[in-house]
N, C-alpha and C positions, 0 to 999 in steps of 0.2 A: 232113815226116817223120812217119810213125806208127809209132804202139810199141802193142801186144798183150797181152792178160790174158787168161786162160779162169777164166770164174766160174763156181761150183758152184750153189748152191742158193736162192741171191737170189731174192724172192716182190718183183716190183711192182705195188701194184693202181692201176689206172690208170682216170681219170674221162676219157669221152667228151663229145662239146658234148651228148647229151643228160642228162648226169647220170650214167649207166651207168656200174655198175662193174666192171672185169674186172682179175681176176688172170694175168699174165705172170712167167716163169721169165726170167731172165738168163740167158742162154748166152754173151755176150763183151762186151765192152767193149776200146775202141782208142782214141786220143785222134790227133787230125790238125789241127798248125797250133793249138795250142792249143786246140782244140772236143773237149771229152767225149764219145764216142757210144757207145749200145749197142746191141743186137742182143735182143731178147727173143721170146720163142714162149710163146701164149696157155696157161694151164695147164687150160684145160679143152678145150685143141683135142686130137684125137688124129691131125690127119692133120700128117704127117712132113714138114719142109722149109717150112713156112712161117713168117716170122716177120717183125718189125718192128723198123726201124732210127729209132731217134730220139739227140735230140741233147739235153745238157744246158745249158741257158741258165738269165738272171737275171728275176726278173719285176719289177715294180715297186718291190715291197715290198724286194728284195733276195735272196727266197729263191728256190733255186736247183730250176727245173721239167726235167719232160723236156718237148718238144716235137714236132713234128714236120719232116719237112726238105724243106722248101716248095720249093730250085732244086734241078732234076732235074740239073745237072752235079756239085752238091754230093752230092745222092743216088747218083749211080752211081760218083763216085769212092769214097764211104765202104765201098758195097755190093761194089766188086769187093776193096777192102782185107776184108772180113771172109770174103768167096770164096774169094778165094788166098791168106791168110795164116793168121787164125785157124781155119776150117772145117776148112782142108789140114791145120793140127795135130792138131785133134779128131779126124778120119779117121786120123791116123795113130797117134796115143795109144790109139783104138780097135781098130787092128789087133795091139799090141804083146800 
C-alpha cells in the first residue's frame, strides 16, 4: 500500500561519494511497505522532468540517511507510484 504527500519547498543538500555538495527541491514524498521515499530535482538544474528518487534508511549510528535504490524492481515500482499518483496530482493542481 502507498499513501502520497506533495511537499512545497523543502531544500536537501546532498553529499556525493566525491564529497560534492548539491542542493535538491522536494517535490513528493510516498511511503511503500513501510520505506520512506522521495522524489527531488536538482535546484540548480533548469531542465524540466528530471529528478531523483531515493529512499530513507538507518545508518550505523542510528541516524536516519537518504540513499539510493540499488534493485531496479524496487526502483520502477516506486517510480511508476510517483508517475501515476503524485505527478497526476501536481498536473492537475496545476491545470485548476
Amino acid at each position: 500500500m502507498a499513501t502520497e504527500e506533495y511537499i512545497g519547498d523543502e531544500i536537501f543538500t546532498l553529499t556525493d561519494e566525491n564529497g560534492e555538495e548539491s542542493e535538491f527541491a522536494l517535490i513528493g514524498s510516498t511511503e511503500v511497505d513501510g520505506v520512506r521515499y522521495v522524489a527531488l530535482v536538482p535546484v540548480d538544474d533548469n531542465e524540466c522532468g528530471e529528478y531523483v528518487i531515493l529512499k530513507f534508511a538507518t545508518d550505523e549510528d542510528g541516524e536516519e540517511v537518504l540513499i539510493t535504490i540499488d534493485d531496479d524492481d524496487e526502483f520502477d515500482r516506486v517510480a511508476d507510484i510517483f508517475e501515476d499518483e503524485l505527478f497526476d496530482e501536481i498536473d492537475h493542481d496545476a491545470a485548476e
